[in-house]
C-alpha positions in Angstrom: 4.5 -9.6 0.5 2.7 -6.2 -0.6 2.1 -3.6 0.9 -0.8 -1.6 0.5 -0.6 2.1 0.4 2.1 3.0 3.2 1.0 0.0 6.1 4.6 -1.1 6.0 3.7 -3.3 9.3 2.7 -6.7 7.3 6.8 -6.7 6.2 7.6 -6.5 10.0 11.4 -8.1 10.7 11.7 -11.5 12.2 13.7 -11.1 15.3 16.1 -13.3 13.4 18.4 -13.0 9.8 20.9 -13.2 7.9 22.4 -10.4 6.2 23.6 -10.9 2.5 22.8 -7.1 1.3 25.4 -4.7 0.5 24.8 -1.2 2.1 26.6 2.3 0.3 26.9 5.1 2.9 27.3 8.3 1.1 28.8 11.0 3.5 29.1 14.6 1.4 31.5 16.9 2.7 32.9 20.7 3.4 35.5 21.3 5.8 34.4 20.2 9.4 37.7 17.7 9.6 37.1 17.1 13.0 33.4 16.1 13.2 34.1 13.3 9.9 36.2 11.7 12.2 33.8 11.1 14.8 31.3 10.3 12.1 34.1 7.8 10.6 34.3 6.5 13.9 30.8 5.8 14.9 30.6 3.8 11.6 33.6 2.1 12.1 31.8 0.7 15.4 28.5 -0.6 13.3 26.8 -4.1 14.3 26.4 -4.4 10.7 28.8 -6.5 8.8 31.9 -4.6 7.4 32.5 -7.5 4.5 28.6 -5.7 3.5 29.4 -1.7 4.0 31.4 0.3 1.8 31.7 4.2 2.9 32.1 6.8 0.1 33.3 10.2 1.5 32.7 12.9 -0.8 34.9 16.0 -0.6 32.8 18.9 -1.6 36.1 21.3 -2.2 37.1 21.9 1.2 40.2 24.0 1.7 42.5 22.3 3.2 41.4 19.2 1.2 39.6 16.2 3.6 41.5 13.2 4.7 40.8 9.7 5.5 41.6 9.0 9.6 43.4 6.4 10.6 39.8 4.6 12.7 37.6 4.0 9.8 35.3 1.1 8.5 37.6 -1.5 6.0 36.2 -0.5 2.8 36.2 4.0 2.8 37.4 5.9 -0.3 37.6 9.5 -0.4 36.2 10.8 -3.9 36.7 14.7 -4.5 33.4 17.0 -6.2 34.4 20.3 -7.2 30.8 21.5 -8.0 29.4 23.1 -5.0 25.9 21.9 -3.7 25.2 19.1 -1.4 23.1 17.4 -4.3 26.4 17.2 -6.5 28.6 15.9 -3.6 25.6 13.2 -2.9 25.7 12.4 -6.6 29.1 12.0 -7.3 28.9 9.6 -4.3 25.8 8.3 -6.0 27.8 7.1 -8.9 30.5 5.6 -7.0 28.5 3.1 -5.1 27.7 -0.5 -5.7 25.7 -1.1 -2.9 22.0 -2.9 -2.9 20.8 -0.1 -0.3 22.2 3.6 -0.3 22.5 5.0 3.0 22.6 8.8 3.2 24.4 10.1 6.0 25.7 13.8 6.9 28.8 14.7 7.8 28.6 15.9 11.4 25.8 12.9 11.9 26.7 10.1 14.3 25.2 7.4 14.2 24.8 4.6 17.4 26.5 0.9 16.6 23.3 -0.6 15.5 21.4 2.1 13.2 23.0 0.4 10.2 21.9 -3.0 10.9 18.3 -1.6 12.3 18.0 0.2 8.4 18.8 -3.0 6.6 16.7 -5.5 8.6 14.2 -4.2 6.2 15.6 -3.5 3.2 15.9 -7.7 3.4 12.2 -7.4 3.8 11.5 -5.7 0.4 13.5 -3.9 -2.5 11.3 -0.7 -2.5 12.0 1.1 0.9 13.0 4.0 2.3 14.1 3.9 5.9 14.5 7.2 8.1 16.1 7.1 11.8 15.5 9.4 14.7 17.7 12.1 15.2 18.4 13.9 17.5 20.1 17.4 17.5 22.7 18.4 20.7 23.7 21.4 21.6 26.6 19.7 23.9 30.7 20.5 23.3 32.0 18.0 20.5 34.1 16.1 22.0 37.9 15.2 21.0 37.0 11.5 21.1 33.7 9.7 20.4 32.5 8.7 23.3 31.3 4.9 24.0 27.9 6.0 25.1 26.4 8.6 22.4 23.4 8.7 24.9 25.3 10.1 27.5 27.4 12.5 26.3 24.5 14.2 24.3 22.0 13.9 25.9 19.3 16.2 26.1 18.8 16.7 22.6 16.5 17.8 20.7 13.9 15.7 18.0 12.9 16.9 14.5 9.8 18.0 16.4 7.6 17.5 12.4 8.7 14.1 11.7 8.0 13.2 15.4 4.3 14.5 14.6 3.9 13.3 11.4 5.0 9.7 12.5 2.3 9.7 15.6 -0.4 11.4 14.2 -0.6 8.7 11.3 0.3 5.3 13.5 3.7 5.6 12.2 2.9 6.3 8.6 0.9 3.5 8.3 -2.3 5.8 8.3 -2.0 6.4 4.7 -0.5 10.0 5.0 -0.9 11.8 2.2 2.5 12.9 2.0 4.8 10.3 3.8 7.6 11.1 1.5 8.6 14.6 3.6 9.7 11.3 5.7 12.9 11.3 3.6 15.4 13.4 5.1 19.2 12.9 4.1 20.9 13.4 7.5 20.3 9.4 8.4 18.0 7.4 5.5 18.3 4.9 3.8 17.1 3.9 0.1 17.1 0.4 -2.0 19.3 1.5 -4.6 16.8 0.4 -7.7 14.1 3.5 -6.1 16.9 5.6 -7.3 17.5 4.4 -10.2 14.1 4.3 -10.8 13.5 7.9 -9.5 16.9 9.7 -10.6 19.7 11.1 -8.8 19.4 14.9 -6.4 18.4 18.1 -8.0 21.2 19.8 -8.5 19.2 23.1 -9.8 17.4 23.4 -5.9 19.0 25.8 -3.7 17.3 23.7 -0.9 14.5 21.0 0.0 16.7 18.2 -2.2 15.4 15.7 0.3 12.1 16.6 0.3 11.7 16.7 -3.8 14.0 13.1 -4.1 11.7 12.1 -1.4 8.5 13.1 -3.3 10.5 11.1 -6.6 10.9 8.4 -4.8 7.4 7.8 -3.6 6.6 8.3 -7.4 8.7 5.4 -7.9 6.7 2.8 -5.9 8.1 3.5 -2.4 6.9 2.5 1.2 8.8 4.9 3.3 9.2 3.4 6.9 10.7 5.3 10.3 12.5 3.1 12.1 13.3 4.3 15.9 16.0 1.7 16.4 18.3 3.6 14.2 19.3 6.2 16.3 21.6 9.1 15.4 22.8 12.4 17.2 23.6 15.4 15.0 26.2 17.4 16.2 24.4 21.1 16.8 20.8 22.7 15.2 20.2 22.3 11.4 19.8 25.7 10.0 15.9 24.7 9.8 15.6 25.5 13.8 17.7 27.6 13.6 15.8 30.0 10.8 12.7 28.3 9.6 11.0 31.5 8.2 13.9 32.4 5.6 15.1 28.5 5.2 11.4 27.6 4.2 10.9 31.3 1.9 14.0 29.7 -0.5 12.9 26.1 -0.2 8.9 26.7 -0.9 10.2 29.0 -4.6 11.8 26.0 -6.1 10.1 23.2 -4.6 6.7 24.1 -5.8 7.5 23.8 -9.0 8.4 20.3 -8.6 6.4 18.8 -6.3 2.7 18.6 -7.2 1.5 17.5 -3.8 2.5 20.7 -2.5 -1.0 21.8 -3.5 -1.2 25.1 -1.2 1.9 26.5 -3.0 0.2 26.5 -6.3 -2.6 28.7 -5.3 -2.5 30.6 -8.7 -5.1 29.6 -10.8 -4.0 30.1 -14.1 0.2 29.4 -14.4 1.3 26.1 -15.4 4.0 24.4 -13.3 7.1 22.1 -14.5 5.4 19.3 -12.6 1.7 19.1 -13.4 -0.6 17.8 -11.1 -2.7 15.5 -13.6 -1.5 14.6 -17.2 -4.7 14.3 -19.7 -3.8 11.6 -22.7 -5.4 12.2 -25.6 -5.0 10.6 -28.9 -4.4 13.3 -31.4 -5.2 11.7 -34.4 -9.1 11.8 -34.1 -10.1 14.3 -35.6 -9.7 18.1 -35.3 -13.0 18.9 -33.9 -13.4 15.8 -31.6 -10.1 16.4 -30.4 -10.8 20.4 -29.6 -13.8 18.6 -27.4 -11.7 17.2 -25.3 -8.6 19.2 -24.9 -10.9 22.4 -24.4 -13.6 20.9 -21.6 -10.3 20.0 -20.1 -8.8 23.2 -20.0 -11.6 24.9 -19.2 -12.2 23.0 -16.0 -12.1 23.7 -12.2 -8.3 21.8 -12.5 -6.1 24.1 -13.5 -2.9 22.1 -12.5 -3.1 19.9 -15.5 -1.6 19.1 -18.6 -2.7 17.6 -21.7 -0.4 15.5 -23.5 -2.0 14.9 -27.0 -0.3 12.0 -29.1 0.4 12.0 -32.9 3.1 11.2 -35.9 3.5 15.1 -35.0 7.4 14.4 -36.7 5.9 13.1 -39.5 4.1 16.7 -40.7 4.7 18.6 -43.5 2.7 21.2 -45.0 1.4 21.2 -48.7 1.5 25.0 -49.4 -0.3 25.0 -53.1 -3.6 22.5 -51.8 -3.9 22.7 -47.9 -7.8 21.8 -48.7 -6.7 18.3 -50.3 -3.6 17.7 -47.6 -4.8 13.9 -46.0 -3.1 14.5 -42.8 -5.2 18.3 -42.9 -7.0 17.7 -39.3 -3.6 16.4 -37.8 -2.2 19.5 -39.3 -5.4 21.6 -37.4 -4.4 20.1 -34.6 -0.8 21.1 -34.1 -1.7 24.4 -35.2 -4.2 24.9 -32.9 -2.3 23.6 -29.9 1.5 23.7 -30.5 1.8 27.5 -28.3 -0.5 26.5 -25.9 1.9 26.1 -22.4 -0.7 23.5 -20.9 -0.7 21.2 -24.1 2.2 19.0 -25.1 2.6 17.5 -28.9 4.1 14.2 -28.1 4.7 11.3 -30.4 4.0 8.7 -27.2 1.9 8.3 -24.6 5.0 8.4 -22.0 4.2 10.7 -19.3 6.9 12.2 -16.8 7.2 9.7 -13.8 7.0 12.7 -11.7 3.6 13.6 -12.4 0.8 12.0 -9.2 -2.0 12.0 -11.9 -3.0 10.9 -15.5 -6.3 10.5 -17.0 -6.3 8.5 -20.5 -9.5 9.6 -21.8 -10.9 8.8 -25.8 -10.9 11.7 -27.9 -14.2 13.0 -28.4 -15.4 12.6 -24.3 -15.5 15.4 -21.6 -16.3 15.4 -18.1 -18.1 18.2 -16.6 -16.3 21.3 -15.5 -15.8 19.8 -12.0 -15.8 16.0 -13.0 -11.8 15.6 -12.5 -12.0 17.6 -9.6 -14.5 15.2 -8.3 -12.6 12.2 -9.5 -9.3 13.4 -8.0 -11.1 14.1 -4.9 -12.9 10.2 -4.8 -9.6 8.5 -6.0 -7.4 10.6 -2.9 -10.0 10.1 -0.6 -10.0 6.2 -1.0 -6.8 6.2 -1.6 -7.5 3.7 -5.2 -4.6 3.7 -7.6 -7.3 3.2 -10.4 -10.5 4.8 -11.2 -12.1 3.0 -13.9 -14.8 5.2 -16.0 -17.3 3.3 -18.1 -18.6 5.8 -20.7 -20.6 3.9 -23.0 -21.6 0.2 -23.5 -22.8 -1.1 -27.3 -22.5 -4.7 -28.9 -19.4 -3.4 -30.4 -17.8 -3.4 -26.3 -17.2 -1.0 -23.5 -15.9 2.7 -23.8 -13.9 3.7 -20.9 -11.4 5.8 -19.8 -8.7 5.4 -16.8 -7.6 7.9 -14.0 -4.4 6.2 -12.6 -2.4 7.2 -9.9 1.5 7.0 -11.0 3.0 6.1 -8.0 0.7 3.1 -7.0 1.2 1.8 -11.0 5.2 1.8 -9.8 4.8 -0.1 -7.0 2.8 -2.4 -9.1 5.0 -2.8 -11.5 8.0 -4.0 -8.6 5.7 -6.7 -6.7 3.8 -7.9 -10.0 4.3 -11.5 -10.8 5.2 -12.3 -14.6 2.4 -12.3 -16.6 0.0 -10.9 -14.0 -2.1 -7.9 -14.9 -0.7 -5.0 -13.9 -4.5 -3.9 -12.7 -4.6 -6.9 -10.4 -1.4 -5.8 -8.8 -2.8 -2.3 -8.2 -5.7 -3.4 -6.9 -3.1 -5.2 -4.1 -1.3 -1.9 -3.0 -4.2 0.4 -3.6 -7.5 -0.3 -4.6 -9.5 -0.4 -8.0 -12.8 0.9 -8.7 -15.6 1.6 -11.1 -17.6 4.5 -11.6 -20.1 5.9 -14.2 -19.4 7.9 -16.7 -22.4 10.2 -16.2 -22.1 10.6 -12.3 -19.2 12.5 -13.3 -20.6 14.4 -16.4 -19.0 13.0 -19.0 -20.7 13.6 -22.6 -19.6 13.8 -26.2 -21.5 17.3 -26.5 -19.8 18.9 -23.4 -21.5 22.5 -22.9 -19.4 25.4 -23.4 -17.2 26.5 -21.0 -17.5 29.5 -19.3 -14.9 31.5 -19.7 -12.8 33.5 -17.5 -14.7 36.8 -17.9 -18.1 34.5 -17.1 -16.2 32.9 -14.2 -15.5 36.1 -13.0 -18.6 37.4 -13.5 -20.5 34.3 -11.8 -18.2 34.8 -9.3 -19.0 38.2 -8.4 -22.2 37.4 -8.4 -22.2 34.8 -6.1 -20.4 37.0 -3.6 -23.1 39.4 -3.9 -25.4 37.0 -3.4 -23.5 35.7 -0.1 -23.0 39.3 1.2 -27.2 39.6 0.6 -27.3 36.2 2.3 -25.2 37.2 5.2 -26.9 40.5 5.6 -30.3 39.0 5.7 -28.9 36.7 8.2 -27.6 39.0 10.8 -31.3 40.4 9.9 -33.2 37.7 11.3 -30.4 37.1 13.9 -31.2 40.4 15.5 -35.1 39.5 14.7 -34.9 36.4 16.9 -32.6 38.1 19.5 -35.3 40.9 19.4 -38.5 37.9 20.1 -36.2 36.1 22.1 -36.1 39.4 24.5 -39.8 40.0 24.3 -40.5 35.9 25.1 -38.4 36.5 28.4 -39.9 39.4 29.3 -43.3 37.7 28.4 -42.3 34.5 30.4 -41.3 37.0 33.2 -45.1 38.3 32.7 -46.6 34.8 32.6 -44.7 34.0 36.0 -46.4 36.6 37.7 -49.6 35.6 35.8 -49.1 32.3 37.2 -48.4 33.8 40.7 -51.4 36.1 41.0 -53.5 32.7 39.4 -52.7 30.2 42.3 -53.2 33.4 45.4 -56.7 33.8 43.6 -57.4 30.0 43.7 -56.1 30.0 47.5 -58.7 32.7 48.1 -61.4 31.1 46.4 -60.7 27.9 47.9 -60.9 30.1 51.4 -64.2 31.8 50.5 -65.6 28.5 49.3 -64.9 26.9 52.8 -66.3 30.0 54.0 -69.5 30.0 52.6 -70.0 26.3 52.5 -69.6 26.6 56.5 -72.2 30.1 56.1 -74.2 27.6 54.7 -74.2 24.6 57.4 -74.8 27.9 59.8 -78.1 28.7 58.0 -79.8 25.4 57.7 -79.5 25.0 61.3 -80.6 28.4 62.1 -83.6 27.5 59.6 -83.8 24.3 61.4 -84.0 25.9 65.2 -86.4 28.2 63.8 -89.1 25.6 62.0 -88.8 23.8 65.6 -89.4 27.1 67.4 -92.5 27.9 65.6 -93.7 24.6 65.0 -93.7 24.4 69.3 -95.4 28.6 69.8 -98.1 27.3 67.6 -98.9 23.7 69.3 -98.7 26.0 72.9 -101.5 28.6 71.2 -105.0 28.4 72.9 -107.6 26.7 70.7 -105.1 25.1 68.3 -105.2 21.1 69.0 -102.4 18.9 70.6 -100.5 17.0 68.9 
């Protein structure tokens, strides 16, 4: 079954199975006797089977050394780490363990009889997950026992408020997040043991955020990271992150942005290079010194500063003929290195191996540039999507198809777990990710790129621009007050017209009065002129001498 970006559901449980995995729980220590035997006990109580679970307590130089209590699970050994750091404790447990799955579990961390079981129901559902529980975090008295009912005697507790948004706000991760892997906390989650092989063991050079960064490694390895709410835990007290979130997240935030290239709005600088870039260029170094410099300066020169180029030669291979540099046959590979060997963002490689770590790499042919904002643009189609493969056709002649290949890393990992023997690896990415194709030219890609630039012309085009939008916004509050100005003369003319209107329809009324009026003046003088024709017409008939009628 595969799962395409982080929609765990299609792997969902049968109500049903039979457990043949073997689970590691890791459980670093310093002092805190008391609450390890709770924690000891709570596991001791698990509905998973104890022939499957091995516990590995590490003792991270506590004085007065730890001991085992008598209530335990079967198989518990007690290994001792001298180096300080919850990261070496974890890894020293790490090496100990021979489990298929690696639970990490705090030491003041209970957990309820079934979380262990509810973790592994799907760790047999596929060998690249992470599972996290709920926790919850009491305030109540630790008891002397453990209690039978956890609920009970802890309750109310608190949530990690984030995860519980992360988890609804994305349909339980399923929603694609864009960064599930902060998902992977170590107080209560689980890990198929291959994803850390695959990823590598804790930082031991953080200070803090060693979840977060294996988490971020882990998610580069091909992992689907899924919260399970059936694994219940309580954690006995606040974590120093609710406690002081300001300070805890000032230490975490200096190291961790170093390492985790997701973390985009910690690398706000635009012209540093971090030990983690963003997006890896691969460039074949053997091309030719000025179709190389094509390349490898477009790229640098472009609106992604996070990137790195990693340019391939026989760089061990290089000597230097002092006497006839002119007539040297490796002369341009020579350019090359000397060109690029102090440059921070370019790294002489003799493979095309890229750090595992690293979200992004574009293999592009030497000679071929994109436009200054054409992997920006591709980043930004490829993350949007959520594709694991951008596919660029450049040119197209009889003698076949130029291309070059933006491929996400952690979506080529997963591939390369659920691929079938012999299947192409770009088939399988397609599975858990998506493939697509795209022109060369949409994303201004050339062979005779323009030239870049520059910082001083960046800057320069960029004050300009703000001029430009401060004349723009100026001219805008302008008209604003223009139309604010004719909106206040329309009312006052509507106000105007109203009255217009008002005087319009009394004058009507009156003419319609005076035209009643005079059209009755008028009935009153034809019958007036009437009366008076019949008057005269009967004085003259009644005048002597005048005849009869």
């Amino acid at each position: 079954m595969r799962v395409r970006g982080n929609d765990y559901r299609v792997l969902e449980p049968p109500a049903r199975w039979e457990p043949s995995l073997k689970v590691s729980v890791i459980v670093p220590a310093y002092g805190g006797q008391h609450e390890l035997d709770l924690v000891l006990q709570a596991l001791a109580r698990q509905t998973y089977p104890a022939r499957l679970t091995e516990v590995i307590v590490v003792d991270n130089g506590s004085d007065p050394p730890l001991r085992l209590p008598a209530e335990r699970p079967e198989n518990t050994t007690l290994a001792p780490c001298p180096r300080p750091g919850r990261a070496a404790a974890r890894n020293t447990g790490l090496a100990l363990a021979t489990g298929d799955v690696v639970h990490w579990l705090d030491s003041d961390v209970l957990l309820t009889p079934g979380a262990i079981e509810a973790h592994m129901r799907w760790h047999h559902r596929a060998p690249y997950l992470a599972v996290t529980g709920y926790i919850r975090f009491t305030e109540a008295q630790v008891p002397a026992e453990l209690p039978d009912d956890l609920e009970k005697a802890f309750e109310p507790a608190r949530p990690h408020a984030w995860i519980v948004d992360l988890v609804e706000r994305t349909r339980g991760l399923t929603d694609n997040p864009q960064r599930p892997f902060s998902l992977h906390v170590g107080g209560a989650t689980s890990v198929n043991a291959r994803l850390i092989a695959a990823a590598g063991p804790m930082d031991e050079d953080l200070v803090l955020g060693q979840d977060t960064e294996m988490g971020y490694r882990l998610a580069q390895a091909g992992a689907v990271f899924v919260p399970e709410p059936l694994a219940r835990a309580y954690h006995l007290g606040l974590t120093m992150r609710m406690r002081d979130k300001a300070p805890i997240d000032r230490v975490s935030h200096a190291f961790v942005a170093d390492r985790i290239p997701a973390y985009r709005w910690l690398r706000a600088h635009p012209g540093r290079a971090w030990k983690v870039p963003f997006v890896a260029v691969v460039v074949d170094g053997t091309a030719g010194y000025e179709t190389v410099r094509t390349t490898v300066d477009a790229i640098l020169a472009g609106t992604v500063p996070d990137v790195q180029v990693l340019l391939t030669g026989p760089w061990d291979t290089l000597g230097r003929d002092r006497r006839a540099p002119l007539r040297d046959p490796a002369l341009d590979l020579v350019l090359v290195h000397g060109h690029y060997q102090h440059e921070p963002r370019v790294r002489l490689a003799v493979t095309d191996a890229v750090d595992p770590a690293v979200p992004w790499i574009l293999r592009l042919p030497a000679g071929w540039a994109p436009a200054e904002d054409g992997l920006s643009r591709m980043l930004d189609l490829a993350a949007g999507e959520g594709l694991g493969l951008v596919n660029v056709l450049l040119s197209e002649s009889p003698a076949g198809l130029v291309g070059a290949r933006l491929e996400r890393s952690a979506a080529f990992a997963r591939a390369a777990i659920v691929a079938e023997p012999g299947e192409d690896l770009d088939d399988a990415v397609d599975d858990v990710s998506g493939v697509t194709w795209v022109e060369g030219e949409s994303y201004g890609f050339t062979q005779t790129p323009a030239a870049p630039l520059g910082r001083r012309g960046a800057l320069r085009a960029r004050v300009e621009a703000q001029a430009e939008a401060a004349r723009l916004a100026k001219e805008t509050e302008r008209l604003r007050a223009q139309a604010a100005k004719w909106r206040e003369e329309a009312g006052k003319w509507r106000d105007e017209a109203g009255k217009w209107r008002k005087s319009a329809v009394d004058l009507r009324r009156e003419v319609g009065t005076l035209r009643r009026q005079l059209m009755a003046a008028n009935r009153s003088q034809r019958s007036l002129r009437a009366l008076l024709a019949a008057a005269l017409k009967r004085a003259w008939t009644r005048k002597p001498g005048n005849p009869h009628p």
